[in-house]
N, C-alpha and C positions, 0 to 999 in steps of 0.2 A: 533590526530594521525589518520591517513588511512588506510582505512581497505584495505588489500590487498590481502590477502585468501577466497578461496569459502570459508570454517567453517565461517570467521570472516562476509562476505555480508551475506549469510544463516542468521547465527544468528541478524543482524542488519534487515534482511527483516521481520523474522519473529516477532523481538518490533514494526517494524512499523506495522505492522498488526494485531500483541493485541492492541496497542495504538489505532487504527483508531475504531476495535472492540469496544472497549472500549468507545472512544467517541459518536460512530453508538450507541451503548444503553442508554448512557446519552440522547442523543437527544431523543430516542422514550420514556424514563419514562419522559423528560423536555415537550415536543409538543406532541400533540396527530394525530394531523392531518396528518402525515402521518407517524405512528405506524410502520405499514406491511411493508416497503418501509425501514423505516431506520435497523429493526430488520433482516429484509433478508439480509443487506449491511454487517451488525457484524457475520450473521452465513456466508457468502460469504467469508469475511474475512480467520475465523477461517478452510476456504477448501482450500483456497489459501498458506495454512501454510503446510496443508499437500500434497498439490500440488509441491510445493517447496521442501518440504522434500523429495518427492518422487525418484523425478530429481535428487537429490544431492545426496542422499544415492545409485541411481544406477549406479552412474558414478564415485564415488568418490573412488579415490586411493591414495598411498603415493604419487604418479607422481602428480598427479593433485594437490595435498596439498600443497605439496611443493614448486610447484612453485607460482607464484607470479604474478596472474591473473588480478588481479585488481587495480586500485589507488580512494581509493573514500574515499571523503572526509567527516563521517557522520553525520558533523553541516550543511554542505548545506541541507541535507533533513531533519531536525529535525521537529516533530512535535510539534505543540501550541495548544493544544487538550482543555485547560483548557476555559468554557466560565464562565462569568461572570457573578452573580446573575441579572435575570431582560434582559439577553440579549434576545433579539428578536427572533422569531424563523425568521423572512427573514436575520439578520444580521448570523444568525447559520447555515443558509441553506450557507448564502455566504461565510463562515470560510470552512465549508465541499468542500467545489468546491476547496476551496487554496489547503484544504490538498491533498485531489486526484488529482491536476496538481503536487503536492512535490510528491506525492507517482510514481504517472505516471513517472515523468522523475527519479525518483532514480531505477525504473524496467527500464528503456531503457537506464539508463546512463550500468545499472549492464551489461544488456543484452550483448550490445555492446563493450563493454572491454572486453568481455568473451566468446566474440562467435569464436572466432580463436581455445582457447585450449578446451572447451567444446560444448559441442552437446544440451545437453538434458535442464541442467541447465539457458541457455540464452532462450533456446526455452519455457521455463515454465514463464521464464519472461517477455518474448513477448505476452506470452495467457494475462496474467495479465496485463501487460499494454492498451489491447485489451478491458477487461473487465473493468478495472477502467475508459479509458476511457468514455466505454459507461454509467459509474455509474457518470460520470461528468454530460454529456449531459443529464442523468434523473434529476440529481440535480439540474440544470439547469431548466429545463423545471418545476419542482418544485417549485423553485423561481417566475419563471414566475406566476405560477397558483399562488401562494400566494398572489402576487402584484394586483390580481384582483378584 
């Protein structure tokens, strides 16, 4: 079913972002070698939540409820958080890139279906998308140094 409500993207942004939370910890207790790097991505997360919320609680009205803002579909961005005993940390650095290109485009799919009847809520999704991708291009560059 599609979410079609700010409450309902809200609430779907913010699993995705305990979930990535989530996995960002798993990887820093799983690999050591870049601890500081994945534990800032999980507390960055868990800003991004109140970020979001902030936007949406200041703008949010019956109007804006009620209508029918959105069409998203929430199996296209599902996340696959879970790794497997024994995987690699270069194959986990490369799972984290998938997830922040699915997370990236589900903040610009939101942004953009929403930026006509809201202001503040698309614009909080555009920062994030801004951030996530620059958490790509570290994860990235991460990889790279791993491979050396």
């Amino acid at each position: 079913m599609n979410l079609q409500t700010a409450s309902a993207v809200i609430s779907f942004a913010k699993s995705l972002e305990d979930e990535s939370a989530k996995f960002y910890q798993d990887l820093a207790q799983r690999y050591a070698e870049d601890k500081d790097v994945l534990v800032a991505f999980a507390t960055e997360n868990r800003k991004n939540i109140v970020q979001i919320e902030r936007a949406y609680y200041g703008v949010i009205s019956d109007a804006i409820e009620g209508c029918f803002a959105f069409d998203i579909e929430p199996d296209a961005y599902k996340l696959e958080t879970a790794l497997a005993e024994g995987t690699s940390y270069h194959d986990a650095l490369g799972k984290a890139i998938e997830l922040e290109e699915k997370i990236v485009k589900f903040y610009a799919d939101a942004a953009e279906q929403s930026k006509s009847l809201m202001a503040d809520v698309p614009r909080a999704f555009m920062l994030i998308v801004k951030k996530r991708a620059k958490r790509g291009t570290e994860l990235r560059s991460l990889l790279g140094k791993e491979g050396q």
